[in-house]
N, C-alpha and C positions, 0 to 999 in steps of 0.2 A: 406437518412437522413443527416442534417447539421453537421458536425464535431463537433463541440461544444455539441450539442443535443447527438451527439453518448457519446462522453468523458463524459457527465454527464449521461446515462444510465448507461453505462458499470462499470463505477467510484460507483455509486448507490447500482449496483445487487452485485458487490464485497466486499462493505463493508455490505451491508445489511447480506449476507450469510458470510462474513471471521469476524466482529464484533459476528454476531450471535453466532457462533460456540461458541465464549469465553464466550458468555453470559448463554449460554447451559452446559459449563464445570464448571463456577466458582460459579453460584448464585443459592444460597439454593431452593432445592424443584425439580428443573429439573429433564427431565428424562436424558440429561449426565452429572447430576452433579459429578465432579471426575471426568471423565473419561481419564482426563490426554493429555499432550504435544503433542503426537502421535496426537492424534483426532484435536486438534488446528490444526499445524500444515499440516495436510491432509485437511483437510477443507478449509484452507485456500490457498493451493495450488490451490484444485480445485473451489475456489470465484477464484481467479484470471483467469481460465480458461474460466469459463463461462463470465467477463467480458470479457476476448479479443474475443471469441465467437463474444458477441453480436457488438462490438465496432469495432473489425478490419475491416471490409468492407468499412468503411463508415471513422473512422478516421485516422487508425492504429493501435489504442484501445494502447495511452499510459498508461494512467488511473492512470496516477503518474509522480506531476514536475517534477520531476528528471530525468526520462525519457525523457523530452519531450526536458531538457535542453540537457542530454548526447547527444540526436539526435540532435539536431542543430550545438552542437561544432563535434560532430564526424560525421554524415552524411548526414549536406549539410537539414536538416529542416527549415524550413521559421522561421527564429526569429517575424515575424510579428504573426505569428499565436499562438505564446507561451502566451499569456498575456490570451486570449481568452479560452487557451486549461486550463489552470492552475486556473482558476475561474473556469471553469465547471467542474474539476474535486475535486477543495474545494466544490463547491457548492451541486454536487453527495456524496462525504465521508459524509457531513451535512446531509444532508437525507438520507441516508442505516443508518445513526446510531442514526438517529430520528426513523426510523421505529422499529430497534430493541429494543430502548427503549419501544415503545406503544407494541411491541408483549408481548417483556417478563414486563410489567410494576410492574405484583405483583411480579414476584420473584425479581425482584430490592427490591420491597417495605420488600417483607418476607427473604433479605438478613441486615444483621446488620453492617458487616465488611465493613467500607468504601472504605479502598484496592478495595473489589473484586467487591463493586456498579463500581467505575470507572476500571477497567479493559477492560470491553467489547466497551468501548468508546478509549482512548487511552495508551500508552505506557507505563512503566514504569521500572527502572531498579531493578535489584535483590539486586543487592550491588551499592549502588547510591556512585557515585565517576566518575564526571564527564569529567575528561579526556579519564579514560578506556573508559565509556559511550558514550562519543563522538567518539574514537578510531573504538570501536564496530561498530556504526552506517556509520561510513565511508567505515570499511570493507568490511563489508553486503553488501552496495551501490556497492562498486567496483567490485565486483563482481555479482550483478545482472549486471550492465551496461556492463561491459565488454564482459559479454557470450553473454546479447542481440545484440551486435554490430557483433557476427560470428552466431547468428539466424539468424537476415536480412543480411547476405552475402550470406550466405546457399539459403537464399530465391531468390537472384539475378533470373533475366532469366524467371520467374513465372509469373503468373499472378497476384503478387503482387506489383510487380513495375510499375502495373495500380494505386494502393492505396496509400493514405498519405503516405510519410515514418513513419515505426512505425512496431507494430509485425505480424496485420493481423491474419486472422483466422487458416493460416495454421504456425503459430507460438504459438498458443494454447496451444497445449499439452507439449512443450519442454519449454515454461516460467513457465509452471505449476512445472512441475519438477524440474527446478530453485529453483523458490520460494519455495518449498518444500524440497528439499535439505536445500539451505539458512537458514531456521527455525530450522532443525534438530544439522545442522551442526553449526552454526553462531547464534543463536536467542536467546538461555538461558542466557543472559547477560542485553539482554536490552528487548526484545522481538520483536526484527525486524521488526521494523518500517519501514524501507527504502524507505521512502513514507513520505512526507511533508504532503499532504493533506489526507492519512489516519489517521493521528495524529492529526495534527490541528483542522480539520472540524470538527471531534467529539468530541475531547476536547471542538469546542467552544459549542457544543451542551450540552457536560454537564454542561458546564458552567453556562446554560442557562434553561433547564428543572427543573419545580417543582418536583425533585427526594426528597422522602421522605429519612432523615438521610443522604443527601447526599456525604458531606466531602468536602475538598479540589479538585479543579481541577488541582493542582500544576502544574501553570504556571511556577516556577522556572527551573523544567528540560524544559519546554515546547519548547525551543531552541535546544537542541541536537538532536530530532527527524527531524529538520529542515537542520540545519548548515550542522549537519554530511552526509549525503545522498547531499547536495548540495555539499560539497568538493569530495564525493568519485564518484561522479557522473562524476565531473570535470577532476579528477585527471583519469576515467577511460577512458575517451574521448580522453586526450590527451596520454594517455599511449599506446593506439590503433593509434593515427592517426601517433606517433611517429614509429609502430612497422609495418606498413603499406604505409610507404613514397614511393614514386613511383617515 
């Protein structure tokens, strides 16, 4: 499979099922409506799993800039392939959170609260005050990056260092738990974004769909979901290459 074509599968199946989950907890009528952070959270662990699943062989299964950026400043990834990898994986967040709109479309429509129509699409903070906010999302970032950079060391030696750099399928299960730590621990703030094009691509989606009562896409935060995972991304790459000089 083309790398690009993998980064937008695996990009796709993750938000379709890690958007989904929220669209399942928050919009009236479902059968988990309520059911709370825990279930988010676990869901979304395991969307990120079954993305690197299907994506590691073929690209690494980044399935998120900021990944794709950490790996290039920290280990030696084709900046040429970044332009390419970071389109297919907006282009995937766009469609998993197109499709979760067409599944759940009535309970969007049988939901009133415009909050919780846009929740399932992108981010938002609890207490909007966008330096914490930014602060938050840099955190996050820094620490998904940094544990990913001692996952691909672990994996040294493998039959992975056949594959893109990136997590691979036998880095599956221990990003899953990442991310799902991440959420529990780090996410009540902003709701852990740490993913440029999980944010963006379905933001532009709602932007963009005849949602009935829909609301605001509030572009104004729509920068910190960005920026912040772009600095902590940075700062975790270099924090590793500094604690790793040879």
């Amino acid at each position: 499979m083309n790398v690009y074509l993998a980064e937008f599968i695996g990009t796709a199946l993750m938000i379709l099922l890690g958007n989904g989950v929220v669209a399942n907890v928050v919009l009236k009528g479902t059968k988990g409506n309520n059911s709370g952070w825990m279930v988010i959270t676990t869901a979304w662990a395991l969307a990120v799993f079954i993305g690197v699943v299907v994506a590691g062989p073929h690209s690494g299964a980044h399935l998120n800039p900021i990944v794709t950026l950490g790996l290039a400043i920290g280990k030696g990834f084709d900046w040429a392939l970044m332009p390419g990898y970071i389109a297919a994986q907006i282009a995937g967040a766009m469609t998993g959170s197109f499709l979760v709109w067409l599944m759940y479309k009535d309970y969007f429509d049988a939901t009133d609260d415009q909050g919780l129509k846009a929740a399932p699409f992108a981010t938002a903070p609890a207490i909007r005050n966008y330096s914490s906010n930014l602060l938050s999302e840099i955190i996050g970032t820094f620490v998904l990056i940094f544990v990913i950079f001692y996952f691909t060391d672990a994996s040294m030696g493998t039959k992975e260092e056949t594959m893109p750099i990136g997590l691979g399928s036998l880095g599956a299960i221990p990003v899953a738990f990442l991310v799902w730590v991440i959420g529990l621990g780090l996410g009540g703030t902003t709701g852990y974004a740490i993913n440029p094009a999980r944010d963006l691509g379905p933001r532009i989606i709602h932007s963009i769909i005849p949602m009935k009562g829909k609301g605001s896409s509030d572009w104004a935060y729509a920068w910190v979901p960005i920026i912040g995972p772009i600095i902590g991304s940075a700062l975790a790459a270099f924090v590793y290459l500094a604690l790793n000089i040879k």
